[in-house]
C-alpha positions in Angstrom: 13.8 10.8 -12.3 14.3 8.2 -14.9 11.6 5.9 -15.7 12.4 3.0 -13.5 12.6 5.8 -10.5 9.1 6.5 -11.7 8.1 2.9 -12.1 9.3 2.2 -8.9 7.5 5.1 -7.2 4.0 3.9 -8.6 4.6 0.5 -8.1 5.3 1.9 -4.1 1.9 3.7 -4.1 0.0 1.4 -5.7 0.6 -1.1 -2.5 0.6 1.8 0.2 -2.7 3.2 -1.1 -4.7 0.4 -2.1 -3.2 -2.7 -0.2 -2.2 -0.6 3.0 -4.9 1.8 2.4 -2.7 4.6 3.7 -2.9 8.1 3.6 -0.4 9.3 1.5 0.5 12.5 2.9 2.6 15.1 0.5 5.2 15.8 3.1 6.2 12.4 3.6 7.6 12.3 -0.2 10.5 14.4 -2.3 8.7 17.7 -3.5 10.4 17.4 -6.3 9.4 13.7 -7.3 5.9 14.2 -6.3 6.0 17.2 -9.3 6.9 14.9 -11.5 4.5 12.2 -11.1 1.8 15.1 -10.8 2.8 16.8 -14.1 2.6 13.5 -16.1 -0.8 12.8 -14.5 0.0 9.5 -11.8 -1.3 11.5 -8.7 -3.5 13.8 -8.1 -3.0 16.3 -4.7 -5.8 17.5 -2.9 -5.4 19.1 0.4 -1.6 17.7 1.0 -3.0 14.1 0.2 -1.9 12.2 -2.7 -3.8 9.4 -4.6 -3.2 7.5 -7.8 -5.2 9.0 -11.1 -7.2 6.5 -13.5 -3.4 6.5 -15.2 -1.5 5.8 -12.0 -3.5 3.3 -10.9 -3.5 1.1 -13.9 0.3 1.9 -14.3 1.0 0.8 -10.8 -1.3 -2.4 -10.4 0.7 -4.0 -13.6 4.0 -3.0 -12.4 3.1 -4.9 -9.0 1.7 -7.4 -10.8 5.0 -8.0 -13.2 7.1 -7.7 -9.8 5.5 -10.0 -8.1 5.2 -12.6 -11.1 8.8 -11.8 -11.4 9.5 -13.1 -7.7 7.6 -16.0 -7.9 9.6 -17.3 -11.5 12.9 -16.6 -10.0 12.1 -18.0 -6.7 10.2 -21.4 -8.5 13.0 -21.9 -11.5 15.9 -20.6 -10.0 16.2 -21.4 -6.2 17.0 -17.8 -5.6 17.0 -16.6 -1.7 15.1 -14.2 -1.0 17.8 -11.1 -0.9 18.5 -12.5 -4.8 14.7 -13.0 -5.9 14.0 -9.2 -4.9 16.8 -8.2 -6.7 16.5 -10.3 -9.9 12.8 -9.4 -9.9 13.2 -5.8 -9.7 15.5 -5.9 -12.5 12.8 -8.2 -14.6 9.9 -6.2 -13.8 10.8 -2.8 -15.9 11.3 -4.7 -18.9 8.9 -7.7 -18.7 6.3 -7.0 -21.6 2.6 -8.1 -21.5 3.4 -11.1 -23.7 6.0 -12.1 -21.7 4.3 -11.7 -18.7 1.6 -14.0 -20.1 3.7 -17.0 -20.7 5.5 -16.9 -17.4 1.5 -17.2 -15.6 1.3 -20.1 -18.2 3.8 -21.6 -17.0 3.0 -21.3 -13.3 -0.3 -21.9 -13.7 -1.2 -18.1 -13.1 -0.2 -17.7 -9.3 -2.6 -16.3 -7.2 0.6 -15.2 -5.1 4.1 -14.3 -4.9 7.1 -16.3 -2.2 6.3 -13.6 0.3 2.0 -14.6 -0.2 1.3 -11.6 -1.2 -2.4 -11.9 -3.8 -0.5 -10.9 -7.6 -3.2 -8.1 -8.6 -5.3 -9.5 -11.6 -3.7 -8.4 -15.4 -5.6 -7.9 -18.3 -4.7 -11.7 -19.6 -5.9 -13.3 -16.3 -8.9 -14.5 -16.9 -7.6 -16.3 -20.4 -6.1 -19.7 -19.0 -10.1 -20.4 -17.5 -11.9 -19.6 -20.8 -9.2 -21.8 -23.0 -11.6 -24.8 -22.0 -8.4 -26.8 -21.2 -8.5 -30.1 -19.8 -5.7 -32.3 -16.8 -3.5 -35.0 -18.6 -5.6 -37.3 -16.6 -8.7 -36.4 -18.2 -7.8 -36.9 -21.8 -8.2 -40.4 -23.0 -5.8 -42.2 -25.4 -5.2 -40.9 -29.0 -6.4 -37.2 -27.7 -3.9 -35.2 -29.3 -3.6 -31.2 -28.4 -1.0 -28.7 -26.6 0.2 -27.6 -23.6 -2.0 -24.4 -22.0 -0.5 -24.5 -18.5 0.9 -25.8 -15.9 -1.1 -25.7 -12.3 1.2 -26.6 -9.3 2.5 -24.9 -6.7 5.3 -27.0 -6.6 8.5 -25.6 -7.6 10.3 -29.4 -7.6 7.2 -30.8 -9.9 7.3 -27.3 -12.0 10.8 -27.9 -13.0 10.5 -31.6 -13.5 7.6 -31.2 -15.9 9.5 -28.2 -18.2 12.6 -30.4 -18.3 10.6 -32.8 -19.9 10.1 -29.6 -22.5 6.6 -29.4 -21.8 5.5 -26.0 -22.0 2.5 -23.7 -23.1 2.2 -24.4 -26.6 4.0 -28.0 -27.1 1.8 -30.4 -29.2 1.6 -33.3 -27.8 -0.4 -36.9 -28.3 -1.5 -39.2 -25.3 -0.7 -42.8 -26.7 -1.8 -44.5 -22.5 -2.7 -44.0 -19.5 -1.6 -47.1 -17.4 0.2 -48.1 -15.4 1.9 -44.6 -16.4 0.8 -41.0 -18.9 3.0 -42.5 -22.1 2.6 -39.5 -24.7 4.3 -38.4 -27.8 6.2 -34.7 -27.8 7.4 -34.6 -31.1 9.2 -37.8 -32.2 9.9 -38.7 -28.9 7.7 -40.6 -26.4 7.5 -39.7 -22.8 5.9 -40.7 -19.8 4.7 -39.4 -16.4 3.2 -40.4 -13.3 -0.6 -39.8 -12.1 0.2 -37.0 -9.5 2.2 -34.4 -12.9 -0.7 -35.7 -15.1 -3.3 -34.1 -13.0 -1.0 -30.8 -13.5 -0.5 -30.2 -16.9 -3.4 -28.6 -18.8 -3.9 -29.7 -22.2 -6.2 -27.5 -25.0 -7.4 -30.9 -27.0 -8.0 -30.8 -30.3 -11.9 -31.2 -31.6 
């Protein structure tokens, strides 16, 4: 097995043991794949049943994670059908790195769940978007200046609108008003959204 055949294994166990809580019998897998993942420490067998190690576990939680993520950006940016989305995304998620994976979740406003609703398992960055004390457009008042942190919609239309505006995680920005429209400044050039994207883009202000 290469290790894409192995990623693809764990990242199968991972949602049969602990999402499906199966039992993962021995005979219902290649003999020669289970060695494998047993001699590099993934599984551990105990009387013909299989279950992940501390290893395995951790292994195969990020690897649903990063394919489910991967779903959700190709289904939200790209329009991709379904057969095309689980395709693209298992391509993505064997070479998606922890950084990357971090600003695609900025971006979407780290999804609680992938196109088919299915809960994207918790990474070790998760938490990082709620302890950025980051702030709605609609909250700042005029001459706050600051950047992008994320974007929070579930939208794909509104997601799309708002980064071909170039407003993503990390663009400094300046809100110049508020009404009747969110006028702001992104670099030399002045902008200007409605109420209902204002309330979805996250903005880190500056103190």
């Amino acid at each position: 097995m290469d290790k894409k055949d192995i990623e693809d294994y764990l990242r199968q166990i991972w949602v049969r043991e602990y999402e499906k809580e199966e039992k993962l019998l021995v005979n219902d897998f290649n003999s020669e794949d289970i060695g494998i993942l047993s001699k590099k420490e993934y599984i551990d067998i105990n009387d013909d049943l299989i279950s992940l190690t501390e290893t395995g576990e951790a292994l195969g939680r990020s690897l649903v994670r990063k394919h489910r993520i991967a779903e959700k950006v190709v289904a939200d940016l790209f329009l991709a059908d379904m057969n095309e989305m689980e395709e693209l995304a298992d391509q993505i998620e064997h070479v998606m790195s922890e950084e990357v994976e971090d600003n695609i979740c900025r971006i979407l406003g780290n999804p609680e769940n992938c196109p088919h609703n299915k809960p994207i398992p918790e990474g070790n960055r998760s938490k990082d978007l709620d302890s950025e004390h980051s702030i709605p457009l609609i909250n700042c008042h005029s001459g706050n200046s600051g950047e992008v942190s994320h974007i929070k919609t579930e939208d794909a239309r509104k997601l799309r609108k708002i980064m071909n505006l170039g407003l993503i995680p990390g663009s400094k920005i300046c809100l110049i008003q508020k009404f009747p429209n969110y006028v702001f400044k992104l670099g030399n050039t002045q902008l200007a959204v409605d109420k209902e994207l204002a309330s979805e883009i996250f903005i880190k202000v500056n103190e």
